[in-house]
C-alpha positions as CSV (number, residue, x, y, z in Angstrom):
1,X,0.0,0.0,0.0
2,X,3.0,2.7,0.6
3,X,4.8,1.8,-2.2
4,X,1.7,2.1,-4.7
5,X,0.8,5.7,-2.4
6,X,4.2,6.9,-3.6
7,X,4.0,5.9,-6.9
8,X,0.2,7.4,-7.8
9,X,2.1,11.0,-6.0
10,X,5.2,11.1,-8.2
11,X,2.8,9.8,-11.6
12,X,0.8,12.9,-10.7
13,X,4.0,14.8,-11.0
14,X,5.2,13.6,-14.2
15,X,1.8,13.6,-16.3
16,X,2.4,17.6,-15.0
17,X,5.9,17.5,-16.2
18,X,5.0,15.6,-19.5
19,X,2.0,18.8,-20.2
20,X,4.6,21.0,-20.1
21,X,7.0,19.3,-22.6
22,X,9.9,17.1,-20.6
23,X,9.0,13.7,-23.2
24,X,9.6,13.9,-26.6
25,X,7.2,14.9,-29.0
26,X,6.2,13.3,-32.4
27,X,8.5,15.9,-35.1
28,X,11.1,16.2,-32.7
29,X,13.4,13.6,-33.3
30,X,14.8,14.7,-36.5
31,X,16.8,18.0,-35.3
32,X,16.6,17.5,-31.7
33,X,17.7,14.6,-28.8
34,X,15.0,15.2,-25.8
35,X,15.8,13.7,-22.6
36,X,15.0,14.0,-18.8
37,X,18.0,14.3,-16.5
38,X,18.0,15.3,-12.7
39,X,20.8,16.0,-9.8
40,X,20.2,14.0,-7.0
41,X,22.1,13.8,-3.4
42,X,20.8,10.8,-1.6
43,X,23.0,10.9,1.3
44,X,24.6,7.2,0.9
45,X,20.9,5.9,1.0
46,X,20.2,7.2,4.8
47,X,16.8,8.9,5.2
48,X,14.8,10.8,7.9
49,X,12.4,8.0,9.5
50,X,12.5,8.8,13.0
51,X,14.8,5.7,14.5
52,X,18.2,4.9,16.8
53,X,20.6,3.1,15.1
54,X,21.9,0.6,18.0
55,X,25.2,1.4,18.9
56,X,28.4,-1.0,17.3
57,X,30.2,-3.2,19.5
58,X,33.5,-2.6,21.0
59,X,36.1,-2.2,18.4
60,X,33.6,-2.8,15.5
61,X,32.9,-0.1,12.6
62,X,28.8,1.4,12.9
63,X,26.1,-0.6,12.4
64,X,23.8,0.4,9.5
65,X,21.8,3.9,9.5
66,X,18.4,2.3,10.9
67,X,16.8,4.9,8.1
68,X,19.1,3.5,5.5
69,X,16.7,2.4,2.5
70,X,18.7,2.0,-0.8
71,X,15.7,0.5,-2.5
72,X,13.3,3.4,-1.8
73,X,16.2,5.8,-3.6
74,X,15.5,3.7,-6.4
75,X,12.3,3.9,-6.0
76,X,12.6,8.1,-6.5
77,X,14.8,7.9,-9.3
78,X,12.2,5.2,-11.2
79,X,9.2,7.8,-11.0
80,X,11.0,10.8,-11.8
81,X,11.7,9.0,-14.8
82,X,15.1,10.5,-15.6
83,X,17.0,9.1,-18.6
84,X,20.3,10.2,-17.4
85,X,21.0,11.4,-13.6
86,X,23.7,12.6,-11.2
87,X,24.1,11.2,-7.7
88,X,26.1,12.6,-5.0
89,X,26.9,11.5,-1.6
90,X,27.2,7.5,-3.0
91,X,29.1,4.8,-1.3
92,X,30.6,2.0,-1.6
93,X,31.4,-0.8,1.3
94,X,30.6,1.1,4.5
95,X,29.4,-0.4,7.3
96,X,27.0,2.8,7.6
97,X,25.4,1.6,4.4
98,X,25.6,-2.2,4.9
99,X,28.6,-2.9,3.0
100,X,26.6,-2.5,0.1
101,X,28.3,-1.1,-3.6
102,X,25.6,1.3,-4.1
103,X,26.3,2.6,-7.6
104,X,26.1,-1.0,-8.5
105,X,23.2,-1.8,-6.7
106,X,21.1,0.9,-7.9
107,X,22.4,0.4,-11.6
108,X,20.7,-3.1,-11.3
109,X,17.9,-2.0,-9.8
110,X,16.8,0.4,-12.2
111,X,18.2,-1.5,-14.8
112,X,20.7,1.6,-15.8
113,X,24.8,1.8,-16.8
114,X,26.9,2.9,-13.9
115,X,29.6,5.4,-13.7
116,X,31.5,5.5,-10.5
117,X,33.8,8.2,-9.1
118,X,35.6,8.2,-5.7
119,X,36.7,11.5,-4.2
120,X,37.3,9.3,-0.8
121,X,39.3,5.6,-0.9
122,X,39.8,4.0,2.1
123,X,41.4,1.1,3.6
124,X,39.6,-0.6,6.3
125,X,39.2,1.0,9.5
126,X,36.9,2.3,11.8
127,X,34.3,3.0,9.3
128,X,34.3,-0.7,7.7
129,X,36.2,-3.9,8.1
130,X,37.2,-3.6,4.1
131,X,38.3,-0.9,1.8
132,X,35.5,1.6,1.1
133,X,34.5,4.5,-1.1
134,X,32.4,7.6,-1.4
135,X,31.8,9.8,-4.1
136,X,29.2,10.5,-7.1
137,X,27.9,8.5,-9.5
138,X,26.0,8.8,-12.4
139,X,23.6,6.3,-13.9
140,X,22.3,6.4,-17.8
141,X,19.5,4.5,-19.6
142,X,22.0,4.9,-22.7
143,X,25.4,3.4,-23.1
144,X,28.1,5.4,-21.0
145,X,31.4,5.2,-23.5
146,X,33.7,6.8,-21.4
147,X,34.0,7.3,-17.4
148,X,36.5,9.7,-15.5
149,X,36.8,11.2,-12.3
150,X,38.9,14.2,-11.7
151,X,40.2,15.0,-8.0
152,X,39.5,18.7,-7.3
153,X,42.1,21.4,-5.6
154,X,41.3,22.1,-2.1
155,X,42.8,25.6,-0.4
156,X,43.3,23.5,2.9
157,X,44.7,19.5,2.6
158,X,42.8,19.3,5.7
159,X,39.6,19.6,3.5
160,X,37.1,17.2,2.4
161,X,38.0,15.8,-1.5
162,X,35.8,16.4,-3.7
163,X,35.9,15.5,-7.4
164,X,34.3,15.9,-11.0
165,X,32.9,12.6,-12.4
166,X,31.9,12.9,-16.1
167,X,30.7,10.1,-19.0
168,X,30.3,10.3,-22.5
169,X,27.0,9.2,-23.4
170,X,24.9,8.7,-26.8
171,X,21.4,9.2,-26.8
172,X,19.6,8.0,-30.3
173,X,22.7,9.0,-32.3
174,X,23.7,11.7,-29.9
175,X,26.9,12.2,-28.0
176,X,26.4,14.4,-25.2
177,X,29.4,14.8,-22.3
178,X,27.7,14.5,-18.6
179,X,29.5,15.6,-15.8
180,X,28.6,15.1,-11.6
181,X,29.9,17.2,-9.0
182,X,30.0,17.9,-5.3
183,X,31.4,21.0,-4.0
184,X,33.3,21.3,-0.4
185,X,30.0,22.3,1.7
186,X,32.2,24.5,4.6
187,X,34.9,26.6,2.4
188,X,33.8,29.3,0.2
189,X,37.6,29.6,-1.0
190,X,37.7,25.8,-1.8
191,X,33.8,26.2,-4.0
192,X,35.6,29.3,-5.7
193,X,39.1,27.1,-6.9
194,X,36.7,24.1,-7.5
195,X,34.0,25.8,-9.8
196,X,36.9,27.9,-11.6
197,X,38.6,24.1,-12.5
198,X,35.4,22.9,-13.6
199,X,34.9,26.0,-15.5
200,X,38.7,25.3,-17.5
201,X,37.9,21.8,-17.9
202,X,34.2,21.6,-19.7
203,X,35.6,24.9,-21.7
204,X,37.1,22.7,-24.1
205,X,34.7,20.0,-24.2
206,X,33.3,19.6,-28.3
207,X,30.0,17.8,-27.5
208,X,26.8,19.8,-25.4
209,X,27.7,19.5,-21.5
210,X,25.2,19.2,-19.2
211,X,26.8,19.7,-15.8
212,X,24.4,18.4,-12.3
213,X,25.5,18.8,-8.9
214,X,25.4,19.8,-5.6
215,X,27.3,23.1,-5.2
216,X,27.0,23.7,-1.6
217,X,26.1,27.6,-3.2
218,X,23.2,29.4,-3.4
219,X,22.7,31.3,-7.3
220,X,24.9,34.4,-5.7
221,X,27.6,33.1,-4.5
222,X,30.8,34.2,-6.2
223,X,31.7,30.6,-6.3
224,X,29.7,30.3,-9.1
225,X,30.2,32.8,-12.0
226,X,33.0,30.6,-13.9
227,X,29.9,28.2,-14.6
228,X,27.1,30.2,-15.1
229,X,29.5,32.0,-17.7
230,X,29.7,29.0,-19.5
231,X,26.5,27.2,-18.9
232,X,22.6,27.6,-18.7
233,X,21.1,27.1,-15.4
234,X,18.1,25.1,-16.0
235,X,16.1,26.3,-13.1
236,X,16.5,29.9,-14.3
237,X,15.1,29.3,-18.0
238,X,12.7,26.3,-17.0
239,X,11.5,26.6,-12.9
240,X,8.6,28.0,-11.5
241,X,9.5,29.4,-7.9
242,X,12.6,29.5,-5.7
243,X,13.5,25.8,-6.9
244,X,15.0,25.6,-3.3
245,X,16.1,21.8,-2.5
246,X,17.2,21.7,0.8
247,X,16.6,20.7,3.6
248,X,14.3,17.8,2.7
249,X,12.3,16.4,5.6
250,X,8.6,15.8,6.9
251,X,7.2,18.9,8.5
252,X,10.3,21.6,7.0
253,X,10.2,23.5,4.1
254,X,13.5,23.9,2.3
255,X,14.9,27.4,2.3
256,X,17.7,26.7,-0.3
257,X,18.7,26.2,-3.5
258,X,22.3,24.3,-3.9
259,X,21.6,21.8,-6.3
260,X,21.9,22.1,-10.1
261,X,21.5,21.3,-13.9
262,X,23.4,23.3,-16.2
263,X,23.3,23.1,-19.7
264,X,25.2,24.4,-22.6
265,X,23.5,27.1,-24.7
266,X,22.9,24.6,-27.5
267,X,21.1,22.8,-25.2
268,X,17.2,23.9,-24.3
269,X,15.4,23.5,-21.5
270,X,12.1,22.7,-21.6
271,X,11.0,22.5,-17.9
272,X,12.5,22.2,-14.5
273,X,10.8,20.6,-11.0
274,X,12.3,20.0,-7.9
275,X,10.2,17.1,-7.2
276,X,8.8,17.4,-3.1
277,X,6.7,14.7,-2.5
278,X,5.8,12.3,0.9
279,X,9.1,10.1,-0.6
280,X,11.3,12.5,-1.4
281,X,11.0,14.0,2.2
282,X,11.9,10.8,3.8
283,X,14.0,9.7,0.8
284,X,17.4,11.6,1.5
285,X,17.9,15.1,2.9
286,X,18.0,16.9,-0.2
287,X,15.2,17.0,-2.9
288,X,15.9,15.9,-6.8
289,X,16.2,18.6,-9.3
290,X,15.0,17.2,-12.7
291,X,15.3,19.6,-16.0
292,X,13.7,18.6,-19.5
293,X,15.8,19.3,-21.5
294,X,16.7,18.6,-25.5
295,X,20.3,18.2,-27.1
296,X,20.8,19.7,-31.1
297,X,21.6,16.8,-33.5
């Protein structure tokens, strides 16, 4: 009974999204690629039920998140409906997450190809009994040709790493370059080096880009200029409203928008949600941003 609940609220939400253009439309598919793609931070899987994760035993790494629910992440990303998405926040082997390979799980569970970057690799220790990874991913309906994750410079060593994950991908015919990012969430000075790299880097890049992330920034930040120098934000040209994303919980309203698609300018944007349902409040602690958008042949 919850799972078809959930399911009849997101359908609502993408017959609304379909209205106003996000699937492609008979005509189209002779000068233009239309896809659906969407930024999504599911905080390794761990949600906001209201539960005590026992504590681990002496010398042993964490149990499991008690709220950790892989399969209902899935579950979001499935009715959204996005063809090609970005995940932040993804592990893989920690005992937080039940030693689980999350990119791959989810790949198989939506039936999607995986791309796997990891800002974080770890040996065993306290956080698992094997070597683990965190990081971004990004999953595809359509073949992934190429996968590479770039480590990003931080001002302080003492500073989380974060990285830039991007695949080639062809959709009908198409090549389009898709790139994933997550942006240090406590330095302004490490957003501003880390945006500027990302800026040199997709600068050169022949096919359309469509950047997706979580940049820790709100639109004003002067993080941020490099990109949107470069890029379309999607929420600018296709939202309706603040298109704030976090936080994302039962009974809160988000008052912030950090999370991203950005487009080339040969790419158009045909609509943009941040999708807020019962799920998505439980679901992580950020909300998905999904853009329509559609790639030039």
């Amino acid at each position: 009974m919850r799972r078809w609940r959930v399911l009849v609220t997101v359908a609502v939400l993408w017959v609304a999204l379909a209205i106003v253009g996000l699937q492609a439309q008979p005509g189209q598919q002779g000068r233009e690629r239309r896809l659906v793609v969407a930024s999504y931070n599911i905080h390794h899987g761990s949600g906001n039920d209201e539960c005590t994760t026992p504590p681990a035993e002496p010398g042993q790494p964490p149990n499991p998140d008690c709220s950790l629910d892989l399969g209902r992440i899935a579950q979001v990303i499935r009715a959204l409906n996005a063809e090609v998405i970005g995940l932040q926040e993804v592990d893989r082997f920690w005992a937080r997450s039940g030693d689980v390979d999350q990119p791959r799980a989810l790949a198989r569970m939506l039936h999607m190809h995986p791309c796997y970057g990891a800002n974080l690799d770890h040996p065993a220790d306290s956080h698992a009994n094997v070597p683990h990874q965190y990081g971004t991913a990004i999953l595809s309906r359509w073949p992934i040709h190429g996968c590479e994750n770039t480590l990003l410079p931080r001002t302080d060593p003492g500073n989380e790493q974060r990285g830039l994950l991007e695949a080639r991908i062809t959709v009908r015919g198409v090549r389009l370059h898709f790139a994933n990012t997550h942006l240090q969430h406590d330095s302004v000075d490490d957003r501003i080096v880390q945006a500027q790299t990302i800026a040199d880097r997709i600068a050169t890049v022949e096919e359309p880009v469509i950047l997706v992330g979580d940049l820790n920034a709100i639109p004003t930040e002067e993080s941020l200029p490099p990109l949107f120098g470069l890029l379309t934000d999607a929420w600018v040209v296709g939202g309706d409203g603040d298109g704030f994303t976090i936080p994302a919980r039962p009974g809160v309203l988000p008052d912030r928008r950090i999370d991203y698609v950005l487009v080339s300018p040969s790419v158009s944007v045909h609509a943009a949600i941040v999708a807020i349902t019962d799920e998505t409040r439980l679901a992580s602690d950020h909300y998905p941003v999904v853009a329509g958008i559609a790639v030039p042949r």
